[in-house]
C-alpha positions, 0 to 999 in steps of 0.5 A: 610213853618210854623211849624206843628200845635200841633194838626197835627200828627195823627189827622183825620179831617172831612171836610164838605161842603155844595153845595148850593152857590158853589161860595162860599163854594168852595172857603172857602174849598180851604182855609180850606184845604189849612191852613189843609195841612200848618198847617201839615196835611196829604192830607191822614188825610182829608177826605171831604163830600159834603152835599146839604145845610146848613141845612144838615150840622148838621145831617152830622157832628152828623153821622161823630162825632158818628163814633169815625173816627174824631179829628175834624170836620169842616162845611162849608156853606153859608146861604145869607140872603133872603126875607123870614124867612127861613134864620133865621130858617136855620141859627139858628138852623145850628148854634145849632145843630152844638154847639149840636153835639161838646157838646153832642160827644165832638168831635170838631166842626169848624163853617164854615157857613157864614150867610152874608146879600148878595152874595157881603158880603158872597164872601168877607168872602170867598176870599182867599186873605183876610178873609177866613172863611174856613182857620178859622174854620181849624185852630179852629179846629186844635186849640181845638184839641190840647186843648182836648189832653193838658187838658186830658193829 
């Protein structure tokens, strides 16, 4: 057992997933909730919304944020790398709009969303066993939580 995240006790988290490439982002909301609940959240203070894709994401995290509910909220996603430019849409404007509703509510924002070349790449990011993507955007989140009570303390 490590000891409780500062961020921990009170704290609401917002969990986003996004359903496309399941094998996925199931995997990284296994580590995400995983380091939560280490860390010392209570299962009571996550609360998770799926949403269709990537894409999603964004309009999801701005309602979240808007409601004051939310300490922090974490978006999970994975957008593989395809033959056409709608990756590179996707991707890009995930990642703005994201860093635009963190910067616009000041409500953390924990970035999730893988952007590998391949499937291969994406499930490394995801595994738990090594680097899971998801457990990071946890503990970011956790971690400028506690910035944010420290600063305006």
């Amino acid at each position: 057992m490590t000891e409780q995240h500062p961020a921990c006790p009170g704290s609401r988290i917002a969990v986003l997933v996004a359903r496309f490439n399941p094998e996925v982002t199931n995997l990284m909301l296994a580590g995400c909730r995983q380091a939560l609940l280490d860390a010392g959240m209570r299962e009571a203070d996550i609360d998770v919304h799926p949403v269709p894709g990537a894409w999603e994401l964004t309009l999801a995290a701005r309602e979240l944020a808007d409601t004051g509910r939310y300490d922090g909220i974490i978006a999970l996603g994975a957008v593989v790398r395809g033959e056409t430019a709608h990756f590179d849409f996707i991707s890009a404007e995930c990642a703005r709009g994201l860093q635009q509703t963190m910067l616009e509510t000041g409500v953390p924002v924990g970035f999730g969303v893988l952007t590998p070349e391949n499937g291969e790449q994406a499930m490394e990011r995801a595994d738990p066993e090594r680097k899971n993507k998801g457990r990071e955007a946890a503990m970011a989140v956790l971690d400028m939580i506690d910035f944010k009570r420290r600063v305006t303390a």
